[in-house]
C-alpha angles and dihedrals in degrees: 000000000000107000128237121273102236131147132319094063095182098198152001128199119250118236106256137161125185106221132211108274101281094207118074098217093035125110120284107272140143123046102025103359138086133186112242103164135177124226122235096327130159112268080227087074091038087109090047090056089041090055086043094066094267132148115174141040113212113189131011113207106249089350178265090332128162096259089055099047088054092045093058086034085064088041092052079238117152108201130188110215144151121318094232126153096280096046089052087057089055111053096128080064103118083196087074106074096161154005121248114213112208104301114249093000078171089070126083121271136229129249133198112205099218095206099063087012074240116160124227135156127258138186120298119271090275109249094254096056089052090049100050092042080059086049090055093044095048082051089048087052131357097173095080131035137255123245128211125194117196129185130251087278076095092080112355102082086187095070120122096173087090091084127232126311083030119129132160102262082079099081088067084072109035094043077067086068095079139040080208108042114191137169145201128225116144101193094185103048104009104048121085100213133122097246106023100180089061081073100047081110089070091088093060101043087046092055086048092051093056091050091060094046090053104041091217096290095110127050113248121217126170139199132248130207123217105159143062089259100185113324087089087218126061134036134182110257117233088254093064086032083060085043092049088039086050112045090040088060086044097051090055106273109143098197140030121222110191117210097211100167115107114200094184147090074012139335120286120151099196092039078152098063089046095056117076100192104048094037088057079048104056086031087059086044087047099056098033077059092053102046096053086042096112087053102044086051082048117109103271120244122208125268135206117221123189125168120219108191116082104233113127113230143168112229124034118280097212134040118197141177129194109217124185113195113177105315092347142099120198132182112205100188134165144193115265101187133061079240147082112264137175115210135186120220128204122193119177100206093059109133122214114281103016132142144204125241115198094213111231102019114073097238139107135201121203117231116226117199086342090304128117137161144200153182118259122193113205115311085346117173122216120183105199121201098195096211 
């Protein structure tokens, strides 16, 4: 029996809707299409990321150069990179979807005394500098968009890597610097905290975040780990890859950029290619992605969240986002908490007599009075057809 809907009602989905790509020369988004993007990766691979699920290329090392536009031309691999000299000469080069902005101009920067060659940090790019070089660059080319990529300051108030003089009002000016804002935090290998899968809820909240600062007037991506990066230890497992994927699109992020390099125990740039089973696992993510593209980029429905158990917590258990695509209704819905949860779901267009499939998982739930519940394990993720 479906329980009562009573406070506290923990959440309710923000009216979204994912539009068409506005700029004529910018990456496929929007309808059908979503952003899954690799970070900083050899054009050689470009076919084995194609092949993976992936769309779009983000960063070429010392680039773009001649040689590496051909190489993702070949791929069928856009890419957005830097706007150097020889970009600015091909515009007309239907390869270059986007512009990419310093990456994480909010942490602290490096400094090289010229006197000993020593290296020491200094203060982050300060917001305004970041704001008018996305001004040139919109100048330069206003037919794709600009992309900015901040660190994990953007949620992890703990962080000291911003540098000195930095504090979060900030963001509301960074966040100007880019028509897509992104941002990097990999709970699982780049955090050093004792327990680090008690913060896995930092990528939603981060996403989140970003949605506030920008007042929807920018488009929010976020990036996912699935490496070891540099600790040399831990990594996420695709199961938590598909819960941090997943909270981060239902909190509102429009497009997923994957950090594959691994720096430890030793250097690999594409550790994800060399790693069967994470690599079956983010081919499966990807492709379930794609598939439900058309209904993430859907105009979002509220959702009614009410959590059963009665553990008292600070932060919601559940996110969830009601989604209506043609003649259905969906719930994509995750765990929020390192814990179990049950969770009860209203949802006021429900017809008599409907039920909800959990995709994937050969099961249905009935729906009572347009209410339903569940069981959630920690950060679990459910994808509901109401049908």
């Amino acid at each position: 029996m479906v329980a009562s809907l009573v406070a506290p009602v923990l959440a309710l989905a923000l009216t979204q809707q994912q539009p068409a790509s506005p700029w004529s020369r910018g990456p496929a988004m929007g309808n059908d299409q979503f952003p899954i993007a690799v970070w900083l990766q050899n054009p050689s691979n470009a076919s084995r990321y194609k092949a993976a699920g992936f769309n779009l290329y983000i960063g070429l090392w010392q680039g773009p150069t001649e040689t590496q536009l051909a190489e993702l031309k070949r791929a069928g691999m856009p890419v957005i990179c830097d706007q150097n000299e020889l970009a600015l000469k091909r515009l007309d080069d239907p390869t270059i979807v986007g512009w990419l902005q310093q990456d994480e101009p909010d942490n602290a920067q490096s400094v090289t005394d010229p006197a000993t060659g020593k290296q020491t940090w200094g203060p982050c790019v300060p917001p305004q500098r970041v704001v008018e070089r996305y001004e040139q660059m919109r100048k330069a080319d206003p037919t794709r968009p600009v992309l900015l990529n901040l660190g994990q300051g953007v949620i992890n108030d703990t962080w000291v890597g911003r540098g000195s003089g930095a504090k979060l009002s900030d963001y509301e000016t960074y966040v100007l610097g880019g028509d897509i804002v992104s941002f990097d935090v990999y709970p699982i290998a780049g955090l050093d905290k004792p327990q680090p899968a008690d913060f896995m809820w930092y990528v939603g909240a981060g996403v989140e975040r970003l949605r506030r600062w920008t007042g929807g007037k920018r488009i929010v991506w976020n990036c996912l780990e699935c490496t070891r990066i540099d600790n040399g230890r831990r990594k996420a497992t695709p199961d938590q890859v598909r819960s941090q994927a997943w909270m981060a699109i239902i909190n509102g992020s429009r497009g997923l950029i994957y950090f594959v390099h691994e720096f430890k125990p030793k250097f690999n740039e594409a550790a994800l290619l060399d790693d069967p089973e994470m690599l079956k696992g983010v081919t499966t993510l990807n492709a379930e992605i794609t598939r439900l593209a058309p209904v993430i980029n859907a105009p979002d429905e509220k959702v009614g969240i009410a959590v059963l158990d009665s553990e008292r917590r600070s932060r919601p258990a559940v996110s969830a986002v009601g989604k209506r695509q043609g003649r259905n209704s969906y719930v994509f819905a995750v765990g929020m908490v390192n814990a179990p949860t049950r969770v009860a779901f209203a949802l006021p267009r429900a017809r008599p007599g409907a039920v909800a499939e959990a995709i994937g998982e050969n099961r249905t739930i009935p729906i009572t009075d347009g209410k339903f519940e569940d069981a959630f394990g920690p950060y679990q993720v459910h994808l509901y057809r109401i049908r």
